[in-house]
C-alpha positions as a Markdown table, in Angstrom:
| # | Residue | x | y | z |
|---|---|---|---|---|
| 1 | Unk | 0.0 | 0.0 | 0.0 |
| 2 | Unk | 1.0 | 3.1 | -0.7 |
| 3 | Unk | 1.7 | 6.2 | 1.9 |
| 4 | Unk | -0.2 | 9.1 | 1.1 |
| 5 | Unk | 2.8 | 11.8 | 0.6 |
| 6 | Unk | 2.8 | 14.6 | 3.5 |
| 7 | Unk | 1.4 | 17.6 | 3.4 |
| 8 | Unk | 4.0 | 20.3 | 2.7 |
| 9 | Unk | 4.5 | 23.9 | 3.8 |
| 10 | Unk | 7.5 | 26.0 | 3.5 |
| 11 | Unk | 8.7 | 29.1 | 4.5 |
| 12 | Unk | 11.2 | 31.8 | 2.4 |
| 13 | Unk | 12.4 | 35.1 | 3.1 |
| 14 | Unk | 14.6 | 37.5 | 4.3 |
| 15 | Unk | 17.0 | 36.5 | 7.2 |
| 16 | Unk | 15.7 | 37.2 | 10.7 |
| 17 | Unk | 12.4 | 38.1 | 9.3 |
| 18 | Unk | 10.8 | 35.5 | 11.6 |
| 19 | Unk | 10.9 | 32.2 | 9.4 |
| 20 | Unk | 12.0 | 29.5 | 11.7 |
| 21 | Unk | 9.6 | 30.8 | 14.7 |
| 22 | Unk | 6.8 | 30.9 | 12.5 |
| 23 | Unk | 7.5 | 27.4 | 11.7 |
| 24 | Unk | 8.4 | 26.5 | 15.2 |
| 25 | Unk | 4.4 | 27.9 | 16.1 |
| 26 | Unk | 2.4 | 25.7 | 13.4 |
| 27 | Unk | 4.9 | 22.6 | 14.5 |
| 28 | Unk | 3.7 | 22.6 | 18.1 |
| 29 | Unk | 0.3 | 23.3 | 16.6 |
| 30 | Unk | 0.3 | 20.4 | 14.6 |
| 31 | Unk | 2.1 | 18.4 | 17.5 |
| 32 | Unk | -0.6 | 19.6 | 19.8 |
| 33 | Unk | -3.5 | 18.2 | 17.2 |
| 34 | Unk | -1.8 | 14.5 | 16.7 |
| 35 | Unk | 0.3 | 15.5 | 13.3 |
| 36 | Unk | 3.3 | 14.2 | 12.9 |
| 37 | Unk | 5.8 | 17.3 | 11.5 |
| 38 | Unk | 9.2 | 17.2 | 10.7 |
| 39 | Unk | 11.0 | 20.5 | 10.3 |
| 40 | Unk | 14.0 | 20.9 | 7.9 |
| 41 | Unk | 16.7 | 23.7 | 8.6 |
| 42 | Unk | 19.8 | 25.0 | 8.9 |
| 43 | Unk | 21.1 | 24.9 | 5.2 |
| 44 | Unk | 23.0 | 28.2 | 5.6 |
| 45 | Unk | 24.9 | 27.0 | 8.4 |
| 46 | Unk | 25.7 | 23.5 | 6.5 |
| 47 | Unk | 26.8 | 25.4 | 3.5 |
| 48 | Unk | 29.5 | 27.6 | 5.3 |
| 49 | Unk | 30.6 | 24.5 | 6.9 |
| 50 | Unk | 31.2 | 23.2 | 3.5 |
| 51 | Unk | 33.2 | 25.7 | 2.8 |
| 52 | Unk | 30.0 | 27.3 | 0.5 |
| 53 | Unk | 29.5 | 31.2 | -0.1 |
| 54 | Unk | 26.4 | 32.8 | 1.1 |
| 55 | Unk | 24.6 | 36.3 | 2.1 |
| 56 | Unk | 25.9 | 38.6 | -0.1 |
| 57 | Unk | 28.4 | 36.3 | -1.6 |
| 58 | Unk | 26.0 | 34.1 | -2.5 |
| 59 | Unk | 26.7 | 32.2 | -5.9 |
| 60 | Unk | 25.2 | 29.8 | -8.6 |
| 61 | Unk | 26.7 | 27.3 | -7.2 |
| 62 | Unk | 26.4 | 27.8 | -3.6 |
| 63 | Unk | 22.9 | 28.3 | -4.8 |
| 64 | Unk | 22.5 | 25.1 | -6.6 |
| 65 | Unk | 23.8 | 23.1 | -3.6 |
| 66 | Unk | 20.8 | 24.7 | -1.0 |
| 67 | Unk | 18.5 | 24.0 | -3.1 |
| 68 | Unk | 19.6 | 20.4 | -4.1 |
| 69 | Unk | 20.6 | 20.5 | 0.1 |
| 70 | Unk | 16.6 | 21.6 | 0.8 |
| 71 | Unk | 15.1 | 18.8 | -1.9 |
| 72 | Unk | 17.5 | 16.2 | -0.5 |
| 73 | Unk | 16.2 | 17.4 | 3.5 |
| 74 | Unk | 12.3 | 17.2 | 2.5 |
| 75 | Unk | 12.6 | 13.8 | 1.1 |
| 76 | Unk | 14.4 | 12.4 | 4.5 |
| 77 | Unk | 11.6 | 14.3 | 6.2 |
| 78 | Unk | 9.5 | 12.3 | 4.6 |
| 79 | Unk | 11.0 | 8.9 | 4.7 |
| 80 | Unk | 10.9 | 9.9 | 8.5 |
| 81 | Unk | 7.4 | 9.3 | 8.5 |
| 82 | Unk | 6.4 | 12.5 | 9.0 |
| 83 | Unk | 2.9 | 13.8 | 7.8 |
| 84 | Unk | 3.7 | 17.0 | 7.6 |
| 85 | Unk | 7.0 | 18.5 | 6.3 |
| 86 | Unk | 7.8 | 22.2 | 7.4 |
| 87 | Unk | 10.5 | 23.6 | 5.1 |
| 88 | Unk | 12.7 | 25.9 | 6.2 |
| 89 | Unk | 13.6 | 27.8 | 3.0 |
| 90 | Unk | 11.5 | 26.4 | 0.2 |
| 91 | Unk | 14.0 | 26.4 | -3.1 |
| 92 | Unk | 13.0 | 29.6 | -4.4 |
| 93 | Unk | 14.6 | 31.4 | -1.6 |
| 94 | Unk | 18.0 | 30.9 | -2.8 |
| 95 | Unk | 17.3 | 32.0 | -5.5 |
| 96 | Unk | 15.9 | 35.6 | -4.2 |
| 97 | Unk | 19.2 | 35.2 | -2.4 |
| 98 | Unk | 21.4 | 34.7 | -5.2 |
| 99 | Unk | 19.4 | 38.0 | -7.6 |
| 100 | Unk | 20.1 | 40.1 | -4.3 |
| 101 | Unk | 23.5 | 39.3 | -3.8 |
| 102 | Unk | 24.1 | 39.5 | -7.8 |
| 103 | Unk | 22.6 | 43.4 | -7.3 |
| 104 | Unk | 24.4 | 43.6 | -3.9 |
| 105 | Unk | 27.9 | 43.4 | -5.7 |
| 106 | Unk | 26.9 | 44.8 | -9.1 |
| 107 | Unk | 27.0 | 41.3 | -10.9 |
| 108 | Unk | 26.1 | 39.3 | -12.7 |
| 109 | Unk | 25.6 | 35.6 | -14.2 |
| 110 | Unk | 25.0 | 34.3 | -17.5 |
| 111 | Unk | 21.0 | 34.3 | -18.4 |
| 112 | Unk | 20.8 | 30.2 | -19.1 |
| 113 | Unk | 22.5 | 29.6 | -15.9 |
| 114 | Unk | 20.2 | 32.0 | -13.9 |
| 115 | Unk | 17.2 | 30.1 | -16.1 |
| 116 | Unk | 19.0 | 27.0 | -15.2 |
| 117 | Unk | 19.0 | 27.4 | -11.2 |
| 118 | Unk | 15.2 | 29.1 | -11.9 |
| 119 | Unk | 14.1 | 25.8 | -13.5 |
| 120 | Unk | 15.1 | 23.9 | -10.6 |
| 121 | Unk | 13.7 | 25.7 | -8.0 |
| 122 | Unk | 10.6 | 25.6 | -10.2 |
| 123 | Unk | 10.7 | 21.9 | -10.4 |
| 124 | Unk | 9.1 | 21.1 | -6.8 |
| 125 | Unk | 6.7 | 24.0 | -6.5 |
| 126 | Unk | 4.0 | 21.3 | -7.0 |
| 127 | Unk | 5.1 | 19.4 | -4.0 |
| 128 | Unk | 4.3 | 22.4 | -1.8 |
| 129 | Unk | 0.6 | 22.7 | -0.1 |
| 130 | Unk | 1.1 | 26.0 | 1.0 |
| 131 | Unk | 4.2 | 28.7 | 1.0 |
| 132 | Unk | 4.6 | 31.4 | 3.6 |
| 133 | Unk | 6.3 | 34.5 | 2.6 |
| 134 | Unk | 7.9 | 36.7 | 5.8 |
| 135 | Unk | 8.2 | 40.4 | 5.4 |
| 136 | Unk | 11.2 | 42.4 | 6.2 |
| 137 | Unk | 10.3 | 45.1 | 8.8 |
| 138 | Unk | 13.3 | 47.1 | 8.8 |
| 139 | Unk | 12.1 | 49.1 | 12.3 |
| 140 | Unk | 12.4 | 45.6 | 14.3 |
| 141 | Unk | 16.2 | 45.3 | 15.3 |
| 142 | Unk | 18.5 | 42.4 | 14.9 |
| 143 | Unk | 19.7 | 40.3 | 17.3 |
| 144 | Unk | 23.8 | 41.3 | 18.0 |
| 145 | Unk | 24.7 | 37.9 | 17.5 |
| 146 | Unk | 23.8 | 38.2 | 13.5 |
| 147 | Unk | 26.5 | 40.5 | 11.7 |
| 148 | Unk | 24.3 | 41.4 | 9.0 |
| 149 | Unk | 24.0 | 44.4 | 6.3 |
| 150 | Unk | 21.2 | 46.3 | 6.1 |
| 151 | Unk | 20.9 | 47.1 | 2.4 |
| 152 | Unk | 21.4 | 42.9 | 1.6 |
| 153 | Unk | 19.3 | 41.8 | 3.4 |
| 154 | Unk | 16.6 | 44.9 | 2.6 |
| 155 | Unk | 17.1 | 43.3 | -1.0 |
| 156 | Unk | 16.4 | 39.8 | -0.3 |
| 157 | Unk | 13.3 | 40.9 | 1.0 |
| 158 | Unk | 12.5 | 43.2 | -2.8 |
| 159 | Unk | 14.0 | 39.7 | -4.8 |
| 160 | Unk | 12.2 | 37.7 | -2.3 |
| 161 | Unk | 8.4 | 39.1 | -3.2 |
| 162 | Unk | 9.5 | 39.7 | -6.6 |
| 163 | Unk | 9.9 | 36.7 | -7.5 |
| 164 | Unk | 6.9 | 35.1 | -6.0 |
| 165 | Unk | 5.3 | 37.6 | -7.9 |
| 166 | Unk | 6.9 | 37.8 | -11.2 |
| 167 | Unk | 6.3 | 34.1 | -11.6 |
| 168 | Unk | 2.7 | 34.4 | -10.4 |
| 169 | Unk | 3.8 | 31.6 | -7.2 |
| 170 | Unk | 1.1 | 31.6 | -4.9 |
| 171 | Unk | 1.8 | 32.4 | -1.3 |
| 172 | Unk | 0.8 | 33.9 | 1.8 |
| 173 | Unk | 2.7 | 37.3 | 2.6 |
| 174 | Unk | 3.2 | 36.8 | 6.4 |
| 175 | Unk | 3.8 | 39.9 | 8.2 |
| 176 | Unk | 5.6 | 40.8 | 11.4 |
| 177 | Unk | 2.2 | 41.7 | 13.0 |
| 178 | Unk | 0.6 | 39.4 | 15.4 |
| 179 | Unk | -2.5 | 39.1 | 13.5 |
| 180 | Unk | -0.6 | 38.1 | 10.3 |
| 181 | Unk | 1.4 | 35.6 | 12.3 |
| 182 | Unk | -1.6 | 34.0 | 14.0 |
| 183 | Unk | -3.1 | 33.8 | 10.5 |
| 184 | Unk | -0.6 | 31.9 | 9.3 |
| 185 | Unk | -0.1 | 29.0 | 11.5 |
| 186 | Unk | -3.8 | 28.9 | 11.7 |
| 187 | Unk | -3.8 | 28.5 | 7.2 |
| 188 | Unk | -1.6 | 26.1 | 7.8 |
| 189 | Unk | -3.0 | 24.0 | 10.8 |
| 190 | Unk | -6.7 | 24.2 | 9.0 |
| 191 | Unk | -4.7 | 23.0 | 5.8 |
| 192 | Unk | -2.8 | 19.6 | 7.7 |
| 193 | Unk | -5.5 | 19.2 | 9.5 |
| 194 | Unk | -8.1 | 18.9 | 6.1 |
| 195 | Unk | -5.8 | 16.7 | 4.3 |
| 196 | Unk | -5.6 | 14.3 | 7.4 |
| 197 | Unk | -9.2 | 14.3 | 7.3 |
| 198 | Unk | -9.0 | 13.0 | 3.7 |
């Protein structure tokens, strides 16, 4: 017999916008209602150990390794068991990454290539139930521990919901505001908890 695949929800944005709290909220949500999540994370971090470029040095093939990094972490997820994979940067976020680091350093990288890594990303949007988008707000400060610049990261926010919007992706724009925050993990508990129903 075969397993019904999990539902799947992931997460993009700018850095410390919020993304792994939000999907820290809907896990114990889901954990609380009998689902069975299994949270990815933590690519950045992997890829500097790797000796990989990132932020604002981001490049295509740094780029191609998180996302390749992020497909290979969903399907373990899922062999895992879980019902319910939360994915902490869905694909296209390294790719807003790379087009903001590109503009960040005045570069940039042949058109196929960019298609290339584009196509990629593109290739396991159908996989995803639901993706949250988080919202830079430039007013809430960083933590002191994070050593980041202000203008990148305001551009990985513009590449971030350009791109969700230039290729029509649907999403939910997830603010720093309770209300928007509360929103989302209740989207995406009604969601898991609809498809369990099934």
């Amino acid at each position: 017999m075969t397993k019904t695949p999990p539902v799947r929800i992931g997460v993009l944005g700018a850095h410390s916008t919020g993304k792994t709290m939000l999907l820290k909220r809907i896990e114990m949500e889901l954990r609380a209602n009998g689902a069975t999540p299994v949270r990815t994370g933590r690519i950045g971090k992997r890829a500097a150990l790797n000796g990989l470029p990132k932020m604002q040095h981001h490049t295509a093939a740094s780029t191609e390794w998180i996302i390749a990094q992020g497909i290979a972490d969903e399907i373990a997820a899922a062999a895992q068991g879980a019902d319910v994979v939360l994915a902490d940067r869905a694909p296209h976020d390294a790719i807003a990454y790379l087009n903001a680091a590109l503009e960040f350093r005045g570069e940039q990288i042949h058109r196929l290539e960019r298609n290339r890594l584009l196509l990629l990303a593109s290739t396991q949007l159908p996989k995803y139930d639901l993706l949250l988008a988080t919202v830079l707000d430039a007013t809430v400060p960083v933590e002191k521990k994070h050593d980041y610049d202000p203008r990148y990261r305001a551009l990985v926010d513009q590449h971030t919901h350009a791109l969700l919007t230039g290729e029509a992706i649907p999403h939910l724009r997830v603010t720093n505001d309770p209300d928007s925050q509360a929103h989302a993990v209740a989207q995406a508990l009604e969601l898991c908890l609809r498809e369990a129903a099934v």
